[in-house]
C-alpha positions in Angstrom: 0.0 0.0 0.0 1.1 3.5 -0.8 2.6 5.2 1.9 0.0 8.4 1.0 -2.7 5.8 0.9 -1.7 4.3 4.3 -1.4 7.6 5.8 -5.0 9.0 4.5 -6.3 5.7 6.1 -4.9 6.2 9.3 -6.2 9.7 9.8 -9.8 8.4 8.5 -9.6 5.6 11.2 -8.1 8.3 13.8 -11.3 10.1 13.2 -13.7 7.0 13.2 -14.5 7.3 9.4 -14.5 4.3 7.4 -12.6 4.2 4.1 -15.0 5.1 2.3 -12.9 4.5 -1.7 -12.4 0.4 -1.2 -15.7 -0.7 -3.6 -14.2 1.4 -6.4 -10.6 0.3 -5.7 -9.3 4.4 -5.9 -5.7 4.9 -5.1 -4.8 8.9 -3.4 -2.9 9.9 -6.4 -6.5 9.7 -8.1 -8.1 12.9 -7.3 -8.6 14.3 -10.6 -6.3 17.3 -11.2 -6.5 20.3 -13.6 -4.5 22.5 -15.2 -4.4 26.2 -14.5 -4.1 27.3 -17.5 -1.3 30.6 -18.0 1.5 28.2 -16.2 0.3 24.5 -16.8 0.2 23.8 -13.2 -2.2 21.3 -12.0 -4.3 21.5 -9.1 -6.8 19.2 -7.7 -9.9 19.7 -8.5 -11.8 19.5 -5.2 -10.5 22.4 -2.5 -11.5 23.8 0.8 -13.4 27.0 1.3 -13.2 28.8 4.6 -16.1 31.4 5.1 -17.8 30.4 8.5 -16.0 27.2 9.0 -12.8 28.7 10.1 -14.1 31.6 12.0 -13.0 30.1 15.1 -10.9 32.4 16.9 -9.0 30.8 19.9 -11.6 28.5 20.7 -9.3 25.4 21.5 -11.8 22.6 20.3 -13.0 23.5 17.6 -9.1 24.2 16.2 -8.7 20.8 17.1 -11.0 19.9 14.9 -10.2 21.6 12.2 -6.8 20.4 12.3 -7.8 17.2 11.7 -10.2 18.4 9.1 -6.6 20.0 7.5 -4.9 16.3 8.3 -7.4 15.0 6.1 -7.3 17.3 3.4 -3.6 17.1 2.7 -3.4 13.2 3.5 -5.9 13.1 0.9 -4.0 14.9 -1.9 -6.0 17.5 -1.8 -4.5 21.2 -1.6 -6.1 24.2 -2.5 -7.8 25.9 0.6 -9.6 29.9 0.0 -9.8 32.5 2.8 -10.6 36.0 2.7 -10.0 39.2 5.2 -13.6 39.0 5.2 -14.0 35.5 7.0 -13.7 36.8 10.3 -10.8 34.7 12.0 -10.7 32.4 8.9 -7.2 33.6 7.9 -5.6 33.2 10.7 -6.6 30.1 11.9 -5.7 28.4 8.7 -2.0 29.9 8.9 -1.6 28.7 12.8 -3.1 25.6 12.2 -1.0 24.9 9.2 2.1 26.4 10.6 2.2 24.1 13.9 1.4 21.1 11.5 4.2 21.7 9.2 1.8 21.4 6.3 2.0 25.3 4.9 4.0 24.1 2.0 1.4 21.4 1.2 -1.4 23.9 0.3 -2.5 25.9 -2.4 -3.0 29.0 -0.2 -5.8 31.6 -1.7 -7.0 34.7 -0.1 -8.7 37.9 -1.2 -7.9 41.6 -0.8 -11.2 43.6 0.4 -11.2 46.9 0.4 -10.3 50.3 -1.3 -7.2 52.3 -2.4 -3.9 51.2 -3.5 -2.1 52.2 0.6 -5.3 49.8 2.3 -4.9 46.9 -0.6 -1.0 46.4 0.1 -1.5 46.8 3.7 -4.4 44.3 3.9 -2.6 41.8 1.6 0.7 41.7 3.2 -1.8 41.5 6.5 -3.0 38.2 4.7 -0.2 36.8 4.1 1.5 37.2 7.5 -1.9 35.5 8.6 -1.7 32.3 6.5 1.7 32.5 6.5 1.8 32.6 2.8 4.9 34.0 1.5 4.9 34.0 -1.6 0.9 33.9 -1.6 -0.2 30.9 -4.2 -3.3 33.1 -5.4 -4.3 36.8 -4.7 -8.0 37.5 -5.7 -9.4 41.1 -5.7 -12.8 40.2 -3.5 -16.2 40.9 -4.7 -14.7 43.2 -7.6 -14.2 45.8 -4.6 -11.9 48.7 -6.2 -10.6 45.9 -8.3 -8.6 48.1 -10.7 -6.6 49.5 -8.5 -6.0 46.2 -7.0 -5.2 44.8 -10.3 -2.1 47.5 -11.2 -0.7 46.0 -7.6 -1.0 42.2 -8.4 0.4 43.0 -11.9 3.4 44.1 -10.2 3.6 41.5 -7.9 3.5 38.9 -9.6 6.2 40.2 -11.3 8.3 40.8 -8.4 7.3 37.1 -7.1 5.2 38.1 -3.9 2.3 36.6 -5.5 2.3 33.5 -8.0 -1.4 34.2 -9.4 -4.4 36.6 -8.8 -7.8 36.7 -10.0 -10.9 38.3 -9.3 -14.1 36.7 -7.7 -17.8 37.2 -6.9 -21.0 35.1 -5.7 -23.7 36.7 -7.6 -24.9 36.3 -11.2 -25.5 39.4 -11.0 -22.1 40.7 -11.2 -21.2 38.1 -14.5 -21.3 40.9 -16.8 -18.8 42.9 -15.2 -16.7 39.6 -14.6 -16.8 38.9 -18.1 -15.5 42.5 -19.0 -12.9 41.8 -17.2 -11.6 38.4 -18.1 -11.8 39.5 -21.8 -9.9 42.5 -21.1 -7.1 42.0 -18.5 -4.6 39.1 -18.1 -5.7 37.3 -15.1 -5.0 33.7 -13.6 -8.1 32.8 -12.3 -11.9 33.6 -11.4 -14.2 32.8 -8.4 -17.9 32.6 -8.9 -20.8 31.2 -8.0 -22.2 27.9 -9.7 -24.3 24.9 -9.4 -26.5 22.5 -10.5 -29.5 24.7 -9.2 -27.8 27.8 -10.5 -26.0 27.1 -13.7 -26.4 31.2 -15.7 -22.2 30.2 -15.6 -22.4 27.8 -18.2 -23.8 30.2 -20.8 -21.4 33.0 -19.7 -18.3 32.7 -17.7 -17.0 29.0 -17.9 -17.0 29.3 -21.9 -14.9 32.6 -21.6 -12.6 31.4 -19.3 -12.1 28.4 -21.6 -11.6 31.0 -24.8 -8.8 32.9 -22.6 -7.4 30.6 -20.4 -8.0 31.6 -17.3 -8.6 28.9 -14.3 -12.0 28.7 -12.4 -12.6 28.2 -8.7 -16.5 27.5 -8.1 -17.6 29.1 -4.7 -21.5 27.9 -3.5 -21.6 24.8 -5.0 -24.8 23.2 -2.8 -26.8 26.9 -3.9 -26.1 28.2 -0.1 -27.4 24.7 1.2 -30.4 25.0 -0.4 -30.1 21.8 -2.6 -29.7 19.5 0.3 -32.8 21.3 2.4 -34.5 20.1 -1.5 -32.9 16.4 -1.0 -34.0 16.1 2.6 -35.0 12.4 2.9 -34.6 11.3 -0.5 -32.9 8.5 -2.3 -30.3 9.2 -4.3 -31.2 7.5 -7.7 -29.8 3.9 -8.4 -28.2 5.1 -11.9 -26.2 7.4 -10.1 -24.9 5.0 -7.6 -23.9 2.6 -10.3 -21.5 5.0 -11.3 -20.0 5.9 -8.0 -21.9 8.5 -6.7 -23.0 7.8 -3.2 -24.2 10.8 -1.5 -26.0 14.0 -2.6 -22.9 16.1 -2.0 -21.2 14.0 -4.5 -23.9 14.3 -6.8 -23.7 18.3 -6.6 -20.0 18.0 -7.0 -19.6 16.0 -9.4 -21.9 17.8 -11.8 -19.9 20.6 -11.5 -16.5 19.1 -12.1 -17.9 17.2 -14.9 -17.9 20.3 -16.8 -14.5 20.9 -18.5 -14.0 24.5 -17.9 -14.4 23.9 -14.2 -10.5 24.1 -12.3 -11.6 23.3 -8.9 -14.7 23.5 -6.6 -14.3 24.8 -2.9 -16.8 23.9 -0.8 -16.4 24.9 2.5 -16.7 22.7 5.7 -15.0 22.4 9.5 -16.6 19.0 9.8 -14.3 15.8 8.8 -17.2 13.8 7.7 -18.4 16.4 5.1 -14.8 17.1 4.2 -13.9 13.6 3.1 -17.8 13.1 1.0 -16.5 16.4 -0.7 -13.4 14.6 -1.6 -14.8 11.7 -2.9 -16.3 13.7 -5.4 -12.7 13.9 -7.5 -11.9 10.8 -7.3 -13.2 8.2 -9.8 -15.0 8.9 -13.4 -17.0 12.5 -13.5 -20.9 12.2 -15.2 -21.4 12.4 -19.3 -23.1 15.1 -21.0 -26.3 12.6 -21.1 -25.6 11.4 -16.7 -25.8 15.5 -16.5 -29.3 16.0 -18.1 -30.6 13.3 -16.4 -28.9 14.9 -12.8 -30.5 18.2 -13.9 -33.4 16.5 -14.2 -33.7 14.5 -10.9 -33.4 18.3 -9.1 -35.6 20.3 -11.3 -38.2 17.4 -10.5 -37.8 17.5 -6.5 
């Protein structure tokens, strides 16, 4: 057995979760990875999002917990985990926890700069990255398009200088796709953050086809529609089709609808909770849903 395999085994039995890969015989190194497209640098394709989940402060159990939700992640093969200076505690938490693990180097760190003027940007992102002990940051994202193109001028020149490897620009609303779009087509970014799901899918007609046309990486924030698709599968069966191709839970269902889509980089659901945490994982290992398993998935939640 793989020593990553025997590892991610351990912490699942450490945390009283069965292995939960042996029916479809997956191996670690399986999680499916994707490309980011301006360096060729692959990323798995299922991360970890932060908002809430790390807004611990000092409380000392539930950082406990969330270090073995970090054990986890990394045993797993997994890596890319998003913050913001907008999630509270979130930033910091991740960078203690990390730090005292001796895992910083095994993450994908993302965070967000959120607020205006060039003098607040540079103090709040060198703020971030003393928090997540991040140096240099993987990925820089200019939050919620706040001020974004004066944020922009100061990530250009960063990167350049090596203090940041990408930045991008993110947002949660459909809302705001126009202006995203404007953007993208206009400016050389690494990546964008936005909203999508099988519920909400307005991204497949606009922003995953022009990120695919300019090469620019995706990260897919509110993947479950705010929670809202699993109040809708409350109680229900998941169909038998869809466990007959290795979906077993309705979080992998929502996932892997998303990641089935080829413009999609990585989804980052966010969780503190190890059993959530390893379903979400699941979801990039084995085979992803055809174009015909992904009408008929549209179609089980458009019927519910």
């Amino acid at each position: 057995m793989e020593p990553k395999r025997r590892s991610f085994i351990k912490t699942l039995a450490a945390l009283g979760i069965s292995w939960p890969f042996q029916s479809f015989n997956f191996k670690i190194e399986d999680m499916i990875k994707r490309k980011i497209p301006s360096s060729g640098e692959q990323i798995p394709c299922v991360g970890l999002g932060t908002w809430q989940a790390f807004d611990v402060g000092d409380d000392a159990q539930m950082r406990a917990q969330l270090t073995e939700v970090l054990k986890a992640f990394v045993d797993s093969g997994a890596s890319v985990i998003d913050s913001s200076p907008m999630y509270g505690s979130s930033e910091k938490v991740v960078g203690d926890l990390s730090s005292a693990m001796g895992i910083s180097d095994n993450l994908f760190g993302a965070t967000k700069v959120w607020t205006t003027g060039k003098a607040s940007g540079i103090s709040q992102m060198e703020r971030s990255m003393d928090l997540m002990k991040k140096r240099p940051m993987d990925l820089m994202q200019i939050h919620n398009l706040q001020d974004w193109d004066t944020h922009m001028k100061t990530l250009l020149d960063w990167k350049e200088q090596g203090k940041v490897r990408y930045f991008g620009i993110t947002h949660y609303q459909d809302g705001a796709f126009p202006r995203l779009e404007r953007i993208m087509r206009q400016h050389p970014i690494d990546f964008v953050q936005f909203n999508y799901s099988i519920a909400g899918r307005t991204a497949e007609k606009s922003i995953l086809p022009v990120a695919q046309e300019r090469g620019i990486a995706t990260l897919i924030n509110r993947p479950y529609d705010g929670g809202s698709l699993f109040r809708k599968t409350t109680g229900k069966e998941i169909p038998a089709w869809a466990k007959e191709i290795g979906i077993n839970s309705w979080g992998q269902f929502f996932l892997k609808y998303i990641l089935a889509h080829p413009g999609v980089t990585c989804a980052i659901p966010g969780t503190g909770k190890p059993h959530h945490l390893i379903d979400n994982l699941t979801a990039g290992m084995g085979r992803l849903p055809d174009e015909s398993e992904r009408k008929k998935m549209i179609e089980v939640i458009s019927g519910l």
